[in-house]
TIVO-2410 file (N, C-alpha, C; in nm, 3 decimals):
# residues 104
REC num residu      c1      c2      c3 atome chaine
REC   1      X  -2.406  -0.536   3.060     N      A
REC   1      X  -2.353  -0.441   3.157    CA      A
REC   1      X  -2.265  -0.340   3.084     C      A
REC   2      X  -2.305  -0.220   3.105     N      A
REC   2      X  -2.219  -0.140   3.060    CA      A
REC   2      X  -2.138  -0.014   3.160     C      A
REC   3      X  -2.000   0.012   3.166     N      A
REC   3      X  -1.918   0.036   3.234    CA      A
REC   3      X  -1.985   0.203   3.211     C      A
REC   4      X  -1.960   0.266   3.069     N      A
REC   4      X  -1.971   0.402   3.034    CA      A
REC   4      X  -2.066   0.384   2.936     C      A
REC   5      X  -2.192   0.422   2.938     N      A
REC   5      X  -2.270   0.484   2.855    CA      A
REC   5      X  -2.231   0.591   2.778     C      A
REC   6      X  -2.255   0.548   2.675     N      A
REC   6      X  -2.212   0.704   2.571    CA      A
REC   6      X  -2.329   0.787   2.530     C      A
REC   7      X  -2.256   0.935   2.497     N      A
REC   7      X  -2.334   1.030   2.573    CA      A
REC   7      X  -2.412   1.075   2.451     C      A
REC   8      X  -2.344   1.030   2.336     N      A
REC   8      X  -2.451   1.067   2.186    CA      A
REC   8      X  -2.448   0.911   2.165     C      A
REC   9      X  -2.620   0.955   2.145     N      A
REC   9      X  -2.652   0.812   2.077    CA      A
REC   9      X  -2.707   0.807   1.958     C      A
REC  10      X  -2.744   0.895   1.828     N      A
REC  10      X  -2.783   0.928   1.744    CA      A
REC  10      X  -2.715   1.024   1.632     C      A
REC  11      X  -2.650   0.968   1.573     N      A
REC  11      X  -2.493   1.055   1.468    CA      A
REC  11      X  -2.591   1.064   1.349     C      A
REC  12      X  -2.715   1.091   1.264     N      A
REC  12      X  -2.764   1.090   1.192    CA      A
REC  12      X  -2.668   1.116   1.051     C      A
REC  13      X  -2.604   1.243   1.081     N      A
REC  13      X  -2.506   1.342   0.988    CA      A
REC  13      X  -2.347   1.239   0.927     C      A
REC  14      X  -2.343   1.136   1.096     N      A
REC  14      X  -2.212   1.065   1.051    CA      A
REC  14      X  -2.194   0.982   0.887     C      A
REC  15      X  -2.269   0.922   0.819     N      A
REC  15      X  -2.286   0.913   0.716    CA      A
REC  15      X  -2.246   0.974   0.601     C      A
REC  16      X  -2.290   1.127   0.614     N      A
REC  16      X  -2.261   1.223   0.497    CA      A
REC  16      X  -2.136   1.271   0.550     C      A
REC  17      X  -2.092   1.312   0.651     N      A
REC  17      X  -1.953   1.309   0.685    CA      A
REC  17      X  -1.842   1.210   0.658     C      A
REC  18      X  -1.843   1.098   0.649     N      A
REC  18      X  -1.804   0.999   0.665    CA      A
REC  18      X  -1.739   1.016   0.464     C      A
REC  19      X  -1.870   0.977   0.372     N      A
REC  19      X  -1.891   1.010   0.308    CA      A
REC  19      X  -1.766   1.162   0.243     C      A
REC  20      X  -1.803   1.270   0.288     N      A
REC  20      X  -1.735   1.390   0.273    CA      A
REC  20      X  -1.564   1.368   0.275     C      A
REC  21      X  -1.519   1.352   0.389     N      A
REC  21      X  -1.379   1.298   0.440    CA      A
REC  21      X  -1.309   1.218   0.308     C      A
REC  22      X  -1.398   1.112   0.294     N      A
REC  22      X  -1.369   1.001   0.217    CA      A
REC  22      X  -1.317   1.076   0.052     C      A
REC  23      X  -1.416   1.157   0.019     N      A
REC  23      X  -1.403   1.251  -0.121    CA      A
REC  23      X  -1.257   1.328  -0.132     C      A
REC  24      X  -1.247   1.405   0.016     N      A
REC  24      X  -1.160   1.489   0.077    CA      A
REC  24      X  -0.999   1.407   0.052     C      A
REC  25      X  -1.067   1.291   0.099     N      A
REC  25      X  -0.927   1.221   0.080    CA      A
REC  25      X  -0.832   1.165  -0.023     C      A
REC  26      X  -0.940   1.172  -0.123     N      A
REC  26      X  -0.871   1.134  -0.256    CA      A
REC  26      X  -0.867   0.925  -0.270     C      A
REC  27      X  -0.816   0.899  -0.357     N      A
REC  27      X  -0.800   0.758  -0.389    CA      A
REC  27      X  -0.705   0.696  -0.279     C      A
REC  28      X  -0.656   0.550  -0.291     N      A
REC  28      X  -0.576   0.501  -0.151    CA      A
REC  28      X  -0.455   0.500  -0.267     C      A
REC  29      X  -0.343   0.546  -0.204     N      A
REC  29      X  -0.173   0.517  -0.220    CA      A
REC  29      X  -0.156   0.418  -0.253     C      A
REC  30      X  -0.050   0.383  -0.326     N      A
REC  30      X   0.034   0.248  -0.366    CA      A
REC  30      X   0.042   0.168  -0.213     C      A
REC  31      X   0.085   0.245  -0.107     N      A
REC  31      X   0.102   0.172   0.013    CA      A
REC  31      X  -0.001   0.140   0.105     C      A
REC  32      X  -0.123   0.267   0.086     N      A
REC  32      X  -0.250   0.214   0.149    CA      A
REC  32      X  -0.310   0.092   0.073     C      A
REC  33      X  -0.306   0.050  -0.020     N      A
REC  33      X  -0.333  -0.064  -0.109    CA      A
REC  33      X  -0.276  -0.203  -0.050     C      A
REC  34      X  -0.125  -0.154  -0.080     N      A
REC  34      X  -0.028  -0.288   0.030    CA      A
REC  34      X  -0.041  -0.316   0.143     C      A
REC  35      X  -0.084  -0.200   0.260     N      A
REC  35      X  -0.152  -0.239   0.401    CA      A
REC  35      X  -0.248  -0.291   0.356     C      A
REC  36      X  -0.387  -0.276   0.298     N      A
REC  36      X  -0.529  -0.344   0.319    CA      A
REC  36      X  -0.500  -0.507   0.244     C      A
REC  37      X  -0.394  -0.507   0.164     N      A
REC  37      X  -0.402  -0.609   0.158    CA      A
REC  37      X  -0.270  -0.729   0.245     C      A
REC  38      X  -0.251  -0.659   0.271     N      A
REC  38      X  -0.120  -0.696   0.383    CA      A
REC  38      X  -0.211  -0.803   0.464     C      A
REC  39      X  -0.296  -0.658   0.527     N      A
REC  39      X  -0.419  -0.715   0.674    CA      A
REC  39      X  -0.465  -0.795   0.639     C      A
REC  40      X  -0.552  -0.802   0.505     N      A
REC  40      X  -0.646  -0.880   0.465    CA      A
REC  40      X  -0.606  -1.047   0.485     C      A
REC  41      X  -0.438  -1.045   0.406     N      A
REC  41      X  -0.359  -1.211   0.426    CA      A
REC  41      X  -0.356  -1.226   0.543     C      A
REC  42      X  -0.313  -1.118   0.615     N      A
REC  42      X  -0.307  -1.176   0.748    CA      A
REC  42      X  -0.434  -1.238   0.828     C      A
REC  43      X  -0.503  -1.195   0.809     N      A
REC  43      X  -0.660  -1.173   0.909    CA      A
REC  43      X  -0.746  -1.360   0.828     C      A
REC  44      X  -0.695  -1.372   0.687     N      A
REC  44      X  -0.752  -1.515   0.598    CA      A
REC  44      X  -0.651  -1.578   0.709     C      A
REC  45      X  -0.504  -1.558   0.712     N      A
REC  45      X  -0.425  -1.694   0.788    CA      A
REC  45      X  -0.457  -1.713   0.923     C      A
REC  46      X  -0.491  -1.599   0.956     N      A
REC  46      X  -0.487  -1.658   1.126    CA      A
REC  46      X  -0.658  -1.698   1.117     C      A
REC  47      X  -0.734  -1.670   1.048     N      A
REC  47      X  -0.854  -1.758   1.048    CA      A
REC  47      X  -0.840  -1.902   1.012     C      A
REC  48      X  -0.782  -1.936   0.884     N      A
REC  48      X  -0.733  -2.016   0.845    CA      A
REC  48      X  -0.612  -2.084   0.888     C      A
REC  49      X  -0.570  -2.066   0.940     N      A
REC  49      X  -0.450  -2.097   0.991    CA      A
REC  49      X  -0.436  -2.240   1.016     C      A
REC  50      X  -0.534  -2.299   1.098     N      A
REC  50      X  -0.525  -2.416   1.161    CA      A
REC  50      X  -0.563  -2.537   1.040     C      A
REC  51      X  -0.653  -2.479   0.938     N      A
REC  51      X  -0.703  -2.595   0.840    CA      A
REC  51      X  -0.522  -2.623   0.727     C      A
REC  52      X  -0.494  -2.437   0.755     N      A
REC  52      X  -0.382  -2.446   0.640    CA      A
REC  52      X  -0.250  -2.461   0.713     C      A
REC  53      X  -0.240  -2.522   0.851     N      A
REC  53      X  -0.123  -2.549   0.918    CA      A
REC  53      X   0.034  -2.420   0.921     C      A
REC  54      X  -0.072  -2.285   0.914     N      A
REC  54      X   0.029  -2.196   0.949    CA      A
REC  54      X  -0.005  -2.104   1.091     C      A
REC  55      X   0.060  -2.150   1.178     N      A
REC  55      X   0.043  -2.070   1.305    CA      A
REC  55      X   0.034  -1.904   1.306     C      A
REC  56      X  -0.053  -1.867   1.373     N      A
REC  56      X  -0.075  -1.750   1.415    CA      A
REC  56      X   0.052  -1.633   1.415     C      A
REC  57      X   0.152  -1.686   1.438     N      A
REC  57      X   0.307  -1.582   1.471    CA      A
REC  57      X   0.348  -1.590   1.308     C      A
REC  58      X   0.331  -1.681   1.272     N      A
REC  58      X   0.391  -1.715   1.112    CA      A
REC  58      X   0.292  -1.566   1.060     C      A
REC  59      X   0.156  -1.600   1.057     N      A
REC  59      X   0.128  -1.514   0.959    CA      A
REC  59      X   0.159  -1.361   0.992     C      A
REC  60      X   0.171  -1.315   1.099     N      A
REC  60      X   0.165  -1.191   1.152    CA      A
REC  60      X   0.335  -1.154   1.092     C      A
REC  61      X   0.407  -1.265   1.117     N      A
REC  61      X   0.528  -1.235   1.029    CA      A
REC  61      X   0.552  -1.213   0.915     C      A
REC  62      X   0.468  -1.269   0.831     N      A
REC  62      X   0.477  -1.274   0.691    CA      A
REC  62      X   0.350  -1.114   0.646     C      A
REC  63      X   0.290  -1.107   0.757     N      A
REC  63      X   0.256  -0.917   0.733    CA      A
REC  63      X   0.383  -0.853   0.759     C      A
REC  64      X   0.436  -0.843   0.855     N      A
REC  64      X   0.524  -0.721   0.890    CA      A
REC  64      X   0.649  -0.737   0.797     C      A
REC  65      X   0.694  -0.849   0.756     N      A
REC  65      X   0.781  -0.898   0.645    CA      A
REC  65      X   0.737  -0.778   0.463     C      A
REC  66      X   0.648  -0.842   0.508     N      A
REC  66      X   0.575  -0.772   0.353    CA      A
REC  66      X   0.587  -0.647   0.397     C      A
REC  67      X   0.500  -0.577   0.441     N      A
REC  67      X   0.541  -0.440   0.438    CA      A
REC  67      X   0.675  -0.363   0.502     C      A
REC  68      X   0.774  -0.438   0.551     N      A
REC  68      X   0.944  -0.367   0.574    CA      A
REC  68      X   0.954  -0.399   0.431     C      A
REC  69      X   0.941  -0.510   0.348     N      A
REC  69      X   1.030  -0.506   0.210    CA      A
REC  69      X   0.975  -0.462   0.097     C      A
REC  70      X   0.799  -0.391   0.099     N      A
REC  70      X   0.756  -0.335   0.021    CA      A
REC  70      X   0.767  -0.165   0.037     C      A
REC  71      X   0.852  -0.140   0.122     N      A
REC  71      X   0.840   0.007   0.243    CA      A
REC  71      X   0.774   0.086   0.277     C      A
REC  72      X   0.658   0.012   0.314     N      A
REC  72      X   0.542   0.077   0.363    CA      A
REC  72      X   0.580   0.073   0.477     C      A
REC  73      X   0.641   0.014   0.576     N      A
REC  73      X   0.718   0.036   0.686    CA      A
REC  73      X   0.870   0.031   0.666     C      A
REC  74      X   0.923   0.101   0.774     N      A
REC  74      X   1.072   0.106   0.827    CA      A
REC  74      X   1.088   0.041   0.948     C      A
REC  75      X   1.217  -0.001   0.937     N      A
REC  75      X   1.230  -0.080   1.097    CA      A
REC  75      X   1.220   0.039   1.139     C      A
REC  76      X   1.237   0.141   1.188     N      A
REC  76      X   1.233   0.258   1.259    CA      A
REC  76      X   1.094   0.233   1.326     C      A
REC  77      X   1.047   0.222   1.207     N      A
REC  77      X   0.890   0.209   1.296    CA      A
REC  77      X   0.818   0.115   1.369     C      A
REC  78      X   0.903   0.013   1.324     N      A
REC  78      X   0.903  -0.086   1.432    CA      A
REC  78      X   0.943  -0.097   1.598     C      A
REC  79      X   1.054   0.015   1.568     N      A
REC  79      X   1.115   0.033   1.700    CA      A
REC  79      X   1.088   0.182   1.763     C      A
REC  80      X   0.961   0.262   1.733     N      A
REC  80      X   0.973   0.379   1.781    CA      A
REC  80      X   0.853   0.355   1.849     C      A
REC  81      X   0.831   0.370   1.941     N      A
REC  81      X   0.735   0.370   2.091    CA      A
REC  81      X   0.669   0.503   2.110     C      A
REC  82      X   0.703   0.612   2.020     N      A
REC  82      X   0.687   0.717   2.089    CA      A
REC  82      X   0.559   0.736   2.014     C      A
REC  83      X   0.491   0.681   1.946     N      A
REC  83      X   0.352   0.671   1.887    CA      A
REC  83      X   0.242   0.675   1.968     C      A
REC  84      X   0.293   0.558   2.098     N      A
REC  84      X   0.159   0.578   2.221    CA      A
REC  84      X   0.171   0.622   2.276     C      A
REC  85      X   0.109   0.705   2.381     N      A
REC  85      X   0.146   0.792   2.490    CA      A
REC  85      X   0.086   0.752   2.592     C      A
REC  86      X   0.088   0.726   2.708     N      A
REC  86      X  -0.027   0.690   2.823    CA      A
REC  86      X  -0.071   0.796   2.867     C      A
REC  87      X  -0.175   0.875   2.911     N      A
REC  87      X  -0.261   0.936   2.951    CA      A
REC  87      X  -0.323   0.905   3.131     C      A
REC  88      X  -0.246   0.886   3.238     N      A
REC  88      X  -0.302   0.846   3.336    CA      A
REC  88      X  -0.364   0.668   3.290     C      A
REC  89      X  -0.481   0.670   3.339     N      A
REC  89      X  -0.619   0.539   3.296    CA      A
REC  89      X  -0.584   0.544   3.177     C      A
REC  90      X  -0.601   0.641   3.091     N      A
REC  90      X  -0.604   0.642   2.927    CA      A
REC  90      X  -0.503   0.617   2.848     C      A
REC  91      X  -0.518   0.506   2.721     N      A
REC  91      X  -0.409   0.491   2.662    CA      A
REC  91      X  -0.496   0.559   2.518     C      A
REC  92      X  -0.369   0.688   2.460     N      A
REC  92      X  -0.384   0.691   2.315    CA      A
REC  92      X  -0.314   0.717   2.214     C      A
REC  93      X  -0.341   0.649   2.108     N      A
REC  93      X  -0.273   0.531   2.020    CA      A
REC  93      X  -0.296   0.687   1.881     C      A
REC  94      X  -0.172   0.729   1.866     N      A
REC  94      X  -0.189   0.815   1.799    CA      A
REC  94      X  -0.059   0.736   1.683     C      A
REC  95      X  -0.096   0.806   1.568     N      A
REC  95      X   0.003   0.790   1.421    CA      A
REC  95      X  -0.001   0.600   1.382     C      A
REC  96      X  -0.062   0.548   1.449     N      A
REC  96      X  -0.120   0.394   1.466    CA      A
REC  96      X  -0.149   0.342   1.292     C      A
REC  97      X  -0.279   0.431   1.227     N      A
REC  97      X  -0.379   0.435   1.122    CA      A
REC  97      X  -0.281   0.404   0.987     C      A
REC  98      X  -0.296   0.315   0.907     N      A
REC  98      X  -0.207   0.359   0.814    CA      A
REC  98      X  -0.208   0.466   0.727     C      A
REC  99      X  -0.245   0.547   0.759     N      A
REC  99      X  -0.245   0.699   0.725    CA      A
REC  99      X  -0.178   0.804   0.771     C      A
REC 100      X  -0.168   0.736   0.918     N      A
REC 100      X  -0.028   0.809   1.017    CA      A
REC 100      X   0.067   0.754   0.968     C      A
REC 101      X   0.043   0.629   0.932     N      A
REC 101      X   0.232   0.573   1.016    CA      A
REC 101      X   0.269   0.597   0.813     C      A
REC 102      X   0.190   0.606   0.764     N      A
REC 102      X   0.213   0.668   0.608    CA      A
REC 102      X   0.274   0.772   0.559     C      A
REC 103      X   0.249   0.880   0.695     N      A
REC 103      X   0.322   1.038   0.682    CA      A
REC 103      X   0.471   1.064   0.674     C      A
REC 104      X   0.502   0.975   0.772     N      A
REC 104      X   0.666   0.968   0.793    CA      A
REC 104      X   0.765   0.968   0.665     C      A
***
C-alpha cells in the first residue's frame, strides 16, 4: 500500500550527478571521518549490543561522547532546536547532515 506515489520514477542522470557533486565536494574532513566512524561504532553496538552486553542508550552515548570531545560537535548543538522547523503536516530537518551541522 502506498500512501503517495512518487511522481518521477526513472532518475537515469542521478548517477552521474551523484557522481559530479561527489568530485565537487572534494575529500571528507578530519571530522567527516570522525562522524562516519562515530555512526559506524554506534550502528556495530546497537546491533551487537545484546551478544556484547552494551545497551542501546550506552552506545548512542558513547557516539555523542566521542564527537563533543573530538569537536565535531558542541553542546550548543546539542541544545539548539532551531535546526527543525515544522512545516504544518511537514517536518524539515534542515543543517541535520554532517555537512550542515559541520558549517557552524
Amino acid at each position: 500500500m502506498q500512501v503517495c506515489r512518487p511522481e518521477v520514477t526513472d532518475t537515469p542522470e542521478a548517477p552521474l550527478a551523484a557522481k559530479a557533486k561527489l568530485r565537487e565536494m572534494g575529500p571528507m574532513s578530519r571530522d567527516e571521518r570522525i562522524m562516519l566512524g562515530t555512526m559506524l561504532g554506534a550502528v556495530v553496538l546497537w546491533v551487537l549490543g545484546d551478544k556484547l552486553g552494551v545497551p542501546a542508550v550506552t552506545a548512542a552515548m558513547l557516539g555523542l561522547c566521542g564527537l563533543l570531545v573530538t569537536g565535531v560537535l558542541k553542546w550548543r548543538d546539542c541544545l539548539d532546536y532551531s535546526a527543525v522547523r515544522a512545516h504544518g503536516h511537514d517536518c524539515e530537518v534542515a543543517n541535520l547532515s554532517p555537512r550542515g551541522l559541520l558549517k557552524n
